[in-house]
Biopython code that builds the backbone (N, CA, C, O; Angstrom):
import numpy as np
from Bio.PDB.StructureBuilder import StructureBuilder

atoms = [
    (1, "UNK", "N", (32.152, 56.415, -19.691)),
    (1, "UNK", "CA", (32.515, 57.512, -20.563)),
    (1, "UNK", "C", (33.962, 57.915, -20.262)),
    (1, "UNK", "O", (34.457, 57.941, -19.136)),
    (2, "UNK", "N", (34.636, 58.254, -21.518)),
    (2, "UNK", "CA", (35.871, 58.855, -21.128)),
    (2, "UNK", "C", (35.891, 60.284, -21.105)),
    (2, "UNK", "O", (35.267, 61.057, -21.831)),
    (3, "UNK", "N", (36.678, 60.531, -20.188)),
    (3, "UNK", "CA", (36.634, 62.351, -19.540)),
    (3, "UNK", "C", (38.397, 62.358, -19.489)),
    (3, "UNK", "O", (39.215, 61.457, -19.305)),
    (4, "UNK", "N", (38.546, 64.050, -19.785)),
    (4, "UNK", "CA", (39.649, 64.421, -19.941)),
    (4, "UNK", "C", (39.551, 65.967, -19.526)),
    (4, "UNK", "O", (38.721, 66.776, -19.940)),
    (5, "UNK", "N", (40.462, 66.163, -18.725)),
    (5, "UNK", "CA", (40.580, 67.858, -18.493)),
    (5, "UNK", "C", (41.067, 68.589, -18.997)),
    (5, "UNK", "O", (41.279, 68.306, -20.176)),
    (6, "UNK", "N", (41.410, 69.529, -18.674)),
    (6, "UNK", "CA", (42.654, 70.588, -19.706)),
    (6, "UNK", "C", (43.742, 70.348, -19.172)),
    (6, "UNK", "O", (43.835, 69.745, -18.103)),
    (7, "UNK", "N", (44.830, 70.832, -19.911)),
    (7, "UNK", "CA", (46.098, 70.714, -19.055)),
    (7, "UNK", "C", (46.344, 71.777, -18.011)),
    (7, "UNK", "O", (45.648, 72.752, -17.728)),
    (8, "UNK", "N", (47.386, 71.408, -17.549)),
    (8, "UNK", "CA", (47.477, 72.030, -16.241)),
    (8, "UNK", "C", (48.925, 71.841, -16.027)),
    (8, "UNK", "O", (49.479, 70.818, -16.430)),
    (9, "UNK", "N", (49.617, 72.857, -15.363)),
    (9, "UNK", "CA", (50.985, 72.847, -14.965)),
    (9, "UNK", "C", (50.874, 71.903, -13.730)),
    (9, "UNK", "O", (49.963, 72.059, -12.916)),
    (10, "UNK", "N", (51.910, 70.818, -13.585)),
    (10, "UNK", "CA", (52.394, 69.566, -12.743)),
    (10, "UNK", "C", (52.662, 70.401, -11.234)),
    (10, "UNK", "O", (52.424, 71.551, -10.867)),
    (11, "UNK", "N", (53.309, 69.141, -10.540)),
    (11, "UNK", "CA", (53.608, 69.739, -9.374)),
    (11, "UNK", "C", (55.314, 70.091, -9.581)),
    (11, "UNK", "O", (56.009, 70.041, -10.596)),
    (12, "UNK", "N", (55.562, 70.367, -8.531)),
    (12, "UNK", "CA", (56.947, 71.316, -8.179)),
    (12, "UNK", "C", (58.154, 70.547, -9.255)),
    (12, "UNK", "O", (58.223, 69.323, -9.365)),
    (13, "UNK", "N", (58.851, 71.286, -9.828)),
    (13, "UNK", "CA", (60.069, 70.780, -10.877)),
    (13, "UNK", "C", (59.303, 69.985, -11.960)),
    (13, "UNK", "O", (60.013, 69.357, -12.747)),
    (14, "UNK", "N", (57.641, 69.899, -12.158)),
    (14, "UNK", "CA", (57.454, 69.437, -13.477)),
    (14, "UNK", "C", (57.374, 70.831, -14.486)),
    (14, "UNK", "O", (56.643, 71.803, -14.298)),
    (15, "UNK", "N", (58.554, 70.589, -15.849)),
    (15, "UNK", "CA", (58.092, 71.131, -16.809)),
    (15, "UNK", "C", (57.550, 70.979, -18.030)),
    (15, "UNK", "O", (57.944, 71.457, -19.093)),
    (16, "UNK", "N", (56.149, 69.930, -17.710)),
    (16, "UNK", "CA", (55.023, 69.604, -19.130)),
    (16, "UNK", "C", (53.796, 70.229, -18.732)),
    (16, "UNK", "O", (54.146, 70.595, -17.610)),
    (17, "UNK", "N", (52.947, 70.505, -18.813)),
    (17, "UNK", "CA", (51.254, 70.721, -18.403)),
    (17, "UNK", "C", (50.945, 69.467, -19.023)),
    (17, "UNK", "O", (51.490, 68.930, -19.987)),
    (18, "UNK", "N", (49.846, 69.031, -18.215)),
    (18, "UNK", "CA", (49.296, 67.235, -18.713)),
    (18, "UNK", "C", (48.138, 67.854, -18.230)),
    (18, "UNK", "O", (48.009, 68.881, -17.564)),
    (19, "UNK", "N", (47.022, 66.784, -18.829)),
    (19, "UNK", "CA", (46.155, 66.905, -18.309)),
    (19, "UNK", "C", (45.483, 65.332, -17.815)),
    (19, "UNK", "O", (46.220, 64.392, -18.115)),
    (20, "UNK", "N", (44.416, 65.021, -17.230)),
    (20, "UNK", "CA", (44.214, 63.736, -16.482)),
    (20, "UNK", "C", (42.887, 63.372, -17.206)),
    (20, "UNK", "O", (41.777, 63.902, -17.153)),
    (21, "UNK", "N", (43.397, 62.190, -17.972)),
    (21, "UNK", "CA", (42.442, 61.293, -18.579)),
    (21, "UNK", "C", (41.450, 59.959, -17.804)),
    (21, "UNK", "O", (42.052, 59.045, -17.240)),
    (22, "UNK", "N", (40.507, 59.966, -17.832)),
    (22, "UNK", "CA", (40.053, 58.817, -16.465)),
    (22, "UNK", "C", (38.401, 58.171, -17.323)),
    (22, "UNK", "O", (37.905, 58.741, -18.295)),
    (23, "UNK", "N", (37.974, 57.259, -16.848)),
    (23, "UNK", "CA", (36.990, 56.737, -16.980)),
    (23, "UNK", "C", (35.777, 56.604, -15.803)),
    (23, "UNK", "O", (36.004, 56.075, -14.715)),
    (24, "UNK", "N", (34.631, 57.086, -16.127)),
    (24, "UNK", "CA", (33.384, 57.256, -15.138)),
    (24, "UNK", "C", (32.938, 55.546, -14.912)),
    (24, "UNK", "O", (32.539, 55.056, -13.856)),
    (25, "UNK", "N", (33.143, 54.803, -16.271)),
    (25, "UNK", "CA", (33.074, 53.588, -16.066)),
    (25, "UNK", "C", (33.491, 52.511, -15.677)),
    (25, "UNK", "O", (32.860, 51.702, -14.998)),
    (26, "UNK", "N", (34.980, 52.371, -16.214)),
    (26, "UNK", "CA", (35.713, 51.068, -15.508)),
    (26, "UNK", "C", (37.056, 51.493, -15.866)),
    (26, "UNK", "O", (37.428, 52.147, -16.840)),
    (27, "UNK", "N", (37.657, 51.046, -14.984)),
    (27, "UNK", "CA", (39.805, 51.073, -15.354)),
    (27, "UNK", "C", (39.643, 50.335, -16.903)),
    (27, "UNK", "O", (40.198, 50.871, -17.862)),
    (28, "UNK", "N", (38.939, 49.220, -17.062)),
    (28, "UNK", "CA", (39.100, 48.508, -18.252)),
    (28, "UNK", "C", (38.538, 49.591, -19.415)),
    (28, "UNK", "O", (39.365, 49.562, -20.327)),
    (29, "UNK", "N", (37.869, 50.173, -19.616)),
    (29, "UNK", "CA", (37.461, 50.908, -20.210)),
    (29, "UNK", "C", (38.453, 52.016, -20.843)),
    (29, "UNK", "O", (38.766, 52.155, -22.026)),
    (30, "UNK", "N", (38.886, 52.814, -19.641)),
    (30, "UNK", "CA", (40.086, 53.366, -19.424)),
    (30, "UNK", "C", (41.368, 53.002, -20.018)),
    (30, "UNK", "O", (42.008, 53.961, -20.448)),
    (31, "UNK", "N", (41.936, 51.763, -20.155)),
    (31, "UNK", "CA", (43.314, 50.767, -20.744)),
    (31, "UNK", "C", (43.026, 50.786, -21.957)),
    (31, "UNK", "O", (43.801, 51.201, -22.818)),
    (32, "UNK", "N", (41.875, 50.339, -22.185)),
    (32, "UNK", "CA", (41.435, 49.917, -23.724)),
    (32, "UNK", "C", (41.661, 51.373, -24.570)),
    (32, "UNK", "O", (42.642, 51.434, -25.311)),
    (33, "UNK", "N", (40.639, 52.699, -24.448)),
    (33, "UNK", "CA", (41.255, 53.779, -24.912)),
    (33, "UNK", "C", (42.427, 54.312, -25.388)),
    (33, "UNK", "O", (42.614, 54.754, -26.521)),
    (34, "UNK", "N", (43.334, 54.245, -24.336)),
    (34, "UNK", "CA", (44.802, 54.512, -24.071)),
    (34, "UNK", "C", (45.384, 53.619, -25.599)),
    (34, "UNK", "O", (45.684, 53.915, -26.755)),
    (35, "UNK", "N", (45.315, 52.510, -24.827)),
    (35, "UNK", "CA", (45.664, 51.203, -25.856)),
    (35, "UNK", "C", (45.406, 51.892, -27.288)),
    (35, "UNK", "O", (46.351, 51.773, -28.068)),
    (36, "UNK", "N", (44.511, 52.451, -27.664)),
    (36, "UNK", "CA", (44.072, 52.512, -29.059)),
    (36, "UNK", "C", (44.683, 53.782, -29.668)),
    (36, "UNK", "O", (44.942, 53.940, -30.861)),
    (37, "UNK", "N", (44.889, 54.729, -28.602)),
    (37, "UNK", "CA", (45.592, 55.861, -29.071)),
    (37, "UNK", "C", (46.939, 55.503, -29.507)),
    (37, "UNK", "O", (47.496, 54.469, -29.138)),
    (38, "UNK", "N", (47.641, 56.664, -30.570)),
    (38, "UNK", "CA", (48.844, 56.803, -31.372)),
    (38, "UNK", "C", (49.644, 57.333, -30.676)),
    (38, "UNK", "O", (49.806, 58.373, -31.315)),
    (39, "UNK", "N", (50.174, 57.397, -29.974)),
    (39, "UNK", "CA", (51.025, 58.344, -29.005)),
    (39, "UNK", "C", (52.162, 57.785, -29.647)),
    (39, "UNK", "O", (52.287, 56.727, -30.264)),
    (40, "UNK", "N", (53.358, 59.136, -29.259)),
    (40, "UNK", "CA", (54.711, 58.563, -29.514)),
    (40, "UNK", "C", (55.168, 57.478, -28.174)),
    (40, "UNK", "O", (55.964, 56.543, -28.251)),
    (41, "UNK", "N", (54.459, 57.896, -27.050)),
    (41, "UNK", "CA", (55.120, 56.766, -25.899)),
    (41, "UNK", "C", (53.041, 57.168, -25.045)),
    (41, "UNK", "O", (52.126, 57.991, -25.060)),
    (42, "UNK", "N", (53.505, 55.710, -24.409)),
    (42, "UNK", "CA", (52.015, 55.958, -23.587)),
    (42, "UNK", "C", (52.134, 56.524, -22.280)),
    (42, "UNK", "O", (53.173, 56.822, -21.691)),
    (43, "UNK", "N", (50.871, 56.647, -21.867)),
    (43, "UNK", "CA", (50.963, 58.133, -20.544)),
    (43, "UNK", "C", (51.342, 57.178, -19.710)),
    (43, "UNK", "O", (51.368, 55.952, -19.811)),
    (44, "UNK", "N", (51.808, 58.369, -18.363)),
    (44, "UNK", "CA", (51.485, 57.459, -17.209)),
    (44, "UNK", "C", (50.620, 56.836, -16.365)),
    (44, "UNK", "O", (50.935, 57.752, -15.606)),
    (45, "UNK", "N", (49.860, 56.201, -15.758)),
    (45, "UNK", "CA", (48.856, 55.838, -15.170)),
    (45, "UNK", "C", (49.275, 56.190, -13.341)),
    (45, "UNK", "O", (50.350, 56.171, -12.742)),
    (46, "UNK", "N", (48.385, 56.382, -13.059)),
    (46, "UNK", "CA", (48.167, 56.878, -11.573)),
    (46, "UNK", "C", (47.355, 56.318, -10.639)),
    (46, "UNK", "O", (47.143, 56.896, -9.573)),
    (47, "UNK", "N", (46.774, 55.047, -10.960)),
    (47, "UNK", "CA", (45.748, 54.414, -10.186)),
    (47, "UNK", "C", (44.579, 54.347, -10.346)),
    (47, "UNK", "O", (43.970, 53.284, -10.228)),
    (48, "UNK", "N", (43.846, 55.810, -10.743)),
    (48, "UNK", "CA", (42.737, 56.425, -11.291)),
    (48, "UNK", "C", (42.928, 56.942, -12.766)),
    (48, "UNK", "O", (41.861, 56.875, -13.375)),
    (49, "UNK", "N", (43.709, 57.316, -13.337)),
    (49, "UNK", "CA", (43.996, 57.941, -14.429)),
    (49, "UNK", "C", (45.208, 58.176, -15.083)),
    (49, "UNK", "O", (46.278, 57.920, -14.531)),
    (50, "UNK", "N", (45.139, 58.629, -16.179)),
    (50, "UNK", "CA", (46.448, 58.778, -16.984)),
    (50, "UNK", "C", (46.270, 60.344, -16.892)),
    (50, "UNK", "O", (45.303, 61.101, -16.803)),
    (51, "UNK", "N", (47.982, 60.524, -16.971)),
    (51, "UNK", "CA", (48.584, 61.910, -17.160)),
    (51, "UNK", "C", (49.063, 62.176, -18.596)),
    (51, "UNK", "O", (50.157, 61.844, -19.052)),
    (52, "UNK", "N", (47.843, 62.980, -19.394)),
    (52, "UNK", "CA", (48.540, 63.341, -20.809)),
    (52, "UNK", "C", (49.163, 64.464, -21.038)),
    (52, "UNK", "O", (48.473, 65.432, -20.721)),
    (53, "UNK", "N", (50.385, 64.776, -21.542)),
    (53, "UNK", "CA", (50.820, 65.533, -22.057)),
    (53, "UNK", "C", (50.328, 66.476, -23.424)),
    (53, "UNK", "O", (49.888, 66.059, -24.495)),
    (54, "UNK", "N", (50.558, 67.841, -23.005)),
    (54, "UNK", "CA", (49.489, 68.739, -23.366)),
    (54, "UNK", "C", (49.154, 68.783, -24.955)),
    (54, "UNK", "O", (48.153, 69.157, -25.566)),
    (55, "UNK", "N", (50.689, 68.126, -25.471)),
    (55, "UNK", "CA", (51.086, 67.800, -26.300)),
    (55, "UNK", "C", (49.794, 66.920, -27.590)),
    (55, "UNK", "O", (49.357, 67.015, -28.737)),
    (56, "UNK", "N", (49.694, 66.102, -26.334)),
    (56, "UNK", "CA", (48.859, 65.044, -26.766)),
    (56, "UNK", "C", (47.455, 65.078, -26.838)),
    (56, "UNK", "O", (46.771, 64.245, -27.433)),
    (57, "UNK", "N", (47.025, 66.084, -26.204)),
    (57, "UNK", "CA", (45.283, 66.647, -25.385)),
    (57, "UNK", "C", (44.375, 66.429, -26.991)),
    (57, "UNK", "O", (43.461, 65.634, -27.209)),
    (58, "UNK", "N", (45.089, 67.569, -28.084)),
    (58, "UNK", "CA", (43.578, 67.627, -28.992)),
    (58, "UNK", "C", (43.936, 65.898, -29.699)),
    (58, "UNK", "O", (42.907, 65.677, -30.338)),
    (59, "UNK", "N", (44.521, 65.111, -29.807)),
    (59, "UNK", "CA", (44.240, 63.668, -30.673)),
    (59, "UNK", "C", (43.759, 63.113, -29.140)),
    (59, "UNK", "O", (43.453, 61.961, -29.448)),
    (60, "UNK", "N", (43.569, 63.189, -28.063)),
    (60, "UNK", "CA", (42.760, 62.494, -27.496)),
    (60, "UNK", "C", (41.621, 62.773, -26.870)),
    (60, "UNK", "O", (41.042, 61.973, -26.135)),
    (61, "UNK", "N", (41.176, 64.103, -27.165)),
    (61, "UNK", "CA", (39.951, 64.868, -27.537)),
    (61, "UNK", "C", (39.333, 64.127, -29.139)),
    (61, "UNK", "O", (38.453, 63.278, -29.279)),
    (62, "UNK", "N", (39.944, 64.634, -29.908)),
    (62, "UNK", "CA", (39.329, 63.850, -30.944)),
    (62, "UNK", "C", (38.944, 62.490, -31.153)),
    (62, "UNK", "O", (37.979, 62.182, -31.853)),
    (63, "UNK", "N", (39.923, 61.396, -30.363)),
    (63, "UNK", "CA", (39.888, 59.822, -30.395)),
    (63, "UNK", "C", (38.659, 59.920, -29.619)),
    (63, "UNK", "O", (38.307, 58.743, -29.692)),
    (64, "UNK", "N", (37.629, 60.581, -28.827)),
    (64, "UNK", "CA", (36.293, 60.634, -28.274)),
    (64, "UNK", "C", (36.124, 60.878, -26.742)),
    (64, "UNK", "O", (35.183, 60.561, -26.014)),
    (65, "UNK", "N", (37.387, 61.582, -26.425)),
    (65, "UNK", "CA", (37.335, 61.876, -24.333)),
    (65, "UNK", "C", (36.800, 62.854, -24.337)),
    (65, "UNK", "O", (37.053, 63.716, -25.179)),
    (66, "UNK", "N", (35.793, 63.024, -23.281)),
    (66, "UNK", "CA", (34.789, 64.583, -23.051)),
    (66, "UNK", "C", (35.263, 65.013, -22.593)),
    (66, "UNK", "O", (35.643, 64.514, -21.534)),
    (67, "UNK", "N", (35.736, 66.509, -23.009)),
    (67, "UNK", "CA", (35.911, 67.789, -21.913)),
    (67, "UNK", "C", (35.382, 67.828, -20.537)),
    (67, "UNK", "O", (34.182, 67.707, -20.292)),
    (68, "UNK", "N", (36.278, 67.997, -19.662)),
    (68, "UNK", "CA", (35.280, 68.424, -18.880)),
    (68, "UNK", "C", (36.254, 68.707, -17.356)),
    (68, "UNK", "O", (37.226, 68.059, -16.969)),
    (69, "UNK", "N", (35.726, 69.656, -16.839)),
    (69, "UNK", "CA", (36.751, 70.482, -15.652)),
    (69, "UNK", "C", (37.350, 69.435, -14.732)),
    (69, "UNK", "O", (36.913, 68.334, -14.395)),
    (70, "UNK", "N", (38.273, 69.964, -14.472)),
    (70, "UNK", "CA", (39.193, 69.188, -13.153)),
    (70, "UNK", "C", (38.104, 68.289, -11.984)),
    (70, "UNK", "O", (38.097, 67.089, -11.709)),
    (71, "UNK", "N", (37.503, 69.073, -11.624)),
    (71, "UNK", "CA", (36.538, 68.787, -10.577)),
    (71, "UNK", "C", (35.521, 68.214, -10.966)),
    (71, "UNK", "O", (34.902, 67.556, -10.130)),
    (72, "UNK", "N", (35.141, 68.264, -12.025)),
    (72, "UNK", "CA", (33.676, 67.395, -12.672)),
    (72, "UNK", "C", (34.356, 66.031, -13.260)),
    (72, "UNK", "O", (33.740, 65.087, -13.755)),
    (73, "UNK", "N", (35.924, 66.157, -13.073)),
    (73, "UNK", "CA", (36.341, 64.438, -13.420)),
    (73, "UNK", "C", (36.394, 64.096, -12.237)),
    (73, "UNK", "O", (35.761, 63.057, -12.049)),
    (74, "UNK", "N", (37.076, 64.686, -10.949)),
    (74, "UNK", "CA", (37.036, 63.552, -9.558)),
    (74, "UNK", "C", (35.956, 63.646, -9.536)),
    (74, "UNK", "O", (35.709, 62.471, -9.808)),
    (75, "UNK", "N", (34.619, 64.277, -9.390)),
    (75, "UNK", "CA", (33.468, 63.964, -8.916)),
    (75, "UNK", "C", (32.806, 62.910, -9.646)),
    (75, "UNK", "O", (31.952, 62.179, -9.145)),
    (76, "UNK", "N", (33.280, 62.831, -11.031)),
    (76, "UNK", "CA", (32.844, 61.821, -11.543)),
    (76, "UNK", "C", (33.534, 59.923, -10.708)),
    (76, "UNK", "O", (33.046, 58.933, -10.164)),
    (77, "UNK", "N", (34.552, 60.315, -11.027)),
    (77, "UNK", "CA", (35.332, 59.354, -10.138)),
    (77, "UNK", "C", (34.614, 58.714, -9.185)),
    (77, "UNK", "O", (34.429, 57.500, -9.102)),
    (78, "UNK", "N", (34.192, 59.615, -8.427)),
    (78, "UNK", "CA", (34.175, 59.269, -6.664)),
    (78, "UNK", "C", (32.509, 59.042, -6.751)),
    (78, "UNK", "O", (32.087, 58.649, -5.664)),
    (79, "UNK", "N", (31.583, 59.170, -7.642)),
    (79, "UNK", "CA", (30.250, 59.433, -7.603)),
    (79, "UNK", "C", (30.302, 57.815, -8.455)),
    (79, "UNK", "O", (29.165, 57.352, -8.535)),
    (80, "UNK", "N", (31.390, 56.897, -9.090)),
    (80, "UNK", "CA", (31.326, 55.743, -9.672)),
    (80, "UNK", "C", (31.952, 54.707, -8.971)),
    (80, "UNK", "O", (31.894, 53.492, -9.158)),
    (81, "UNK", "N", (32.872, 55.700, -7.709)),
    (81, "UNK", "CA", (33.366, 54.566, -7.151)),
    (81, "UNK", "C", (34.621, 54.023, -7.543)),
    (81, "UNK", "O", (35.149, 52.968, -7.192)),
    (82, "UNK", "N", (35.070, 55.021, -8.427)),
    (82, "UNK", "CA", (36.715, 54.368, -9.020)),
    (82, "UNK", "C", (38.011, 55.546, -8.589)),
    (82, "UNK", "O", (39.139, 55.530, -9.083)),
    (83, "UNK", "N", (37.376, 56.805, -7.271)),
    (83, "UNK", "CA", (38.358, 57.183, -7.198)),
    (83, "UNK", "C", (39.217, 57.215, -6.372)),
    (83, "UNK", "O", (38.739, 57.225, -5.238)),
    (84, "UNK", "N", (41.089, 57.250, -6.424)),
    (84, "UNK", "CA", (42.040, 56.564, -5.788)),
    (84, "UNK", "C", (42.815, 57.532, -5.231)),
    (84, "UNK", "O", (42.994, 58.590, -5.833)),
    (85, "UNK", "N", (43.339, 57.305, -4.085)),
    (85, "UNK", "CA", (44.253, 58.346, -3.268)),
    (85, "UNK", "C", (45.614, 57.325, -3.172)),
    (85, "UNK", "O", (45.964, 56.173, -3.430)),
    (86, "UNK", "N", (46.127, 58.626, -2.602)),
    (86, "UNK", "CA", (47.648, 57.867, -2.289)),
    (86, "UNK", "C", (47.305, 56.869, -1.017)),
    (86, "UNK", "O", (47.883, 55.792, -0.865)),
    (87, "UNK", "N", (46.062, 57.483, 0.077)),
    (87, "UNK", "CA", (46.104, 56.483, 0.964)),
    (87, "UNK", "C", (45.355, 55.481, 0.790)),
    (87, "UNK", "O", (45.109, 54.773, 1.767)),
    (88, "UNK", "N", (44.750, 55.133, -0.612)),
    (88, "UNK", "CA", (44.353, 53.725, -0.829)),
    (88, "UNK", "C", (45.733, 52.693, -0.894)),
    (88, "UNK", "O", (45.680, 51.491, -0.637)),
    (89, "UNK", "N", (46.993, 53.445, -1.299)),
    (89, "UNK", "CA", (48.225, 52.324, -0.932)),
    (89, "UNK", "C", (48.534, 51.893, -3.157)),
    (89, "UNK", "O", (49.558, 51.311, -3.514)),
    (90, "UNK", "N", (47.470, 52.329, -4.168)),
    (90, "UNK", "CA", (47.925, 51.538, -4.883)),
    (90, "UNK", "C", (48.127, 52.620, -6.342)),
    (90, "UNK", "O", (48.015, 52.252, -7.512)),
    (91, "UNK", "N", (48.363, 53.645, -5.985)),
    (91, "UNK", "CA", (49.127, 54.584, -6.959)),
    (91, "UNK", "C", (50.274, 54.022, -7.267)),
    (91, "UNK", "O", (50.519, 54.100, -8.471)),
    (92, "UNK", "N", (50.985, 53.543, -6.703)),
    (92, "UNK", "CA", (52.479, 52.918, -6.711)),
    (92, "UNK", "C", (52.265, 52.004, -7.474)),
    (92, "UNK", "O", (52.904, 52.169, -8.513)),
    (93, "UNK", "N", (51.391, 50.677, -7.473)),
    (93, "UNK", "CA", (52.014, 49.395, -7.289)),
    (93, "UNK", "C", (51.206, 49.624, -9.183)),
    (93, "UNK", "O", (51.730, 49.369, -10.267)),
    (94, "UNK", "N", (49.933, 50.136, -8.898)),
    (94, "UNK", "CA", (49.120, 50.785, -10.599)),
    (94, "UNK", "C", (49.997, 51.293, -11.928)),
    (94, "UNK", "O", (49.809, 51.092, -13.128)),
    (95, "UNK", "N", (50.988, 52.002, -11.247)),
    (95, "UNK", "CA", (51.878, 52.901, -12.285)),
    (95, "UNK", "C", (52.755, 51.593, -12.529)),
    (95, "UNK", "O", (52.783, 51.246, -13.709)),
    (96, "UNK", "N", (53.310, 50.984, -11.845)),
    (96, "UNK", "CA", (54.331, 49.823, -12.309)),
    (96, "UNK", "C", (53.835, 48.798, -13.113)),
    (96, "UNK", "O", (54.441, 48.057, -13.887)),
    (97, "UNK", "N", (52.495, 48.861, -12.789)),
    (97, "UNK", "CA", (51.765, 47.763, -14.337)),
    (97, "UNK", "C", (51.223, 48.045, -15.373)),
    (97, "UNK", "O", (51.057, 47.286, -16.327)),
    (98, "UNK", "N", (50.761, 49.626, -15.249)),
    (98, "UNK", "CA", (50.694, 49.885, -16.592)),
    (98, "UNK", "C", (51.445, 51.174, -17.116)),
    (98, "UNK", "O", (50.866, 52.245, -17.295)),
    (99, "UNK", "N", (52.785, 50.967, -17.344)),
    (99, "UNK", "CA", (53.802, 52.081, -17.932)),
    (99, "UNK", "C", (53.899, 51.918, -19.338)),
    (99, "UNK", "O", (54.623, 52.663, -19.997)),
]
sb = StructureBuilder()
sb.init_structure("model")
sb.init_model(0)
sb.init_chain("A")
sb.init_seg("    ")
for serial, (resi, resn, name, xyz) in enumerate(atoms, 1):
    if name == "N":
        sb.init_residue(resn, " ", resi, " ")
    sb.init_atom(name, np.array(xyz, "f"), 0.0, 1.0, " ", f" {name:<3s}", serial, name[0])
structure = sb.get_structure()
């Protein structure tokens, strides 16, 4: 399933609110979505998820991502087994392949 939060103000010197798009099921699952959306440019990816701009939230609410709180997406994450920290090592190397 695709899950999406609300936006939320970034960390220090970001000025967008994004919110974090992710899949309970598979990264592939996850790409494919993205892929299908109209965006003027595509999000960033983070290892675990994309960062949408707030901009962007209700057409990817509508394209079919469930609401659902900050914390009920990592738990989803981590309860499937797809969720990623900086000390897994591959936030970095994730964002450079799918920009």
């Amino acid at each position: 399933m695709i899950l999406v939060d609300r936006p939320v103000w970034g960390g220090a010197g970001d000025t967008v609110r994004c919110a974090h798009l992710a899949s309970d099921t598979s990264y592939e699952e996850l790409h494919r979505f993205v892929e299908g959306l109209r965006l003027p440019r595509p999000p960033r990816f983070h290892g675990d998820h994309y960062d949408v701009a707030a901009a962007w939230w209700d057409e990817v609410v509508a394209a079919g991502a469930t609401v659902v709180s900050s914390r009920e997406l990592v738990r989803r994450l981590r309860d499937a087994g797809l969720r990623r920290t900086r000390r897994d090592g591959v936030r970095g190397a994730a964002r450079a392949r799918h920009r």
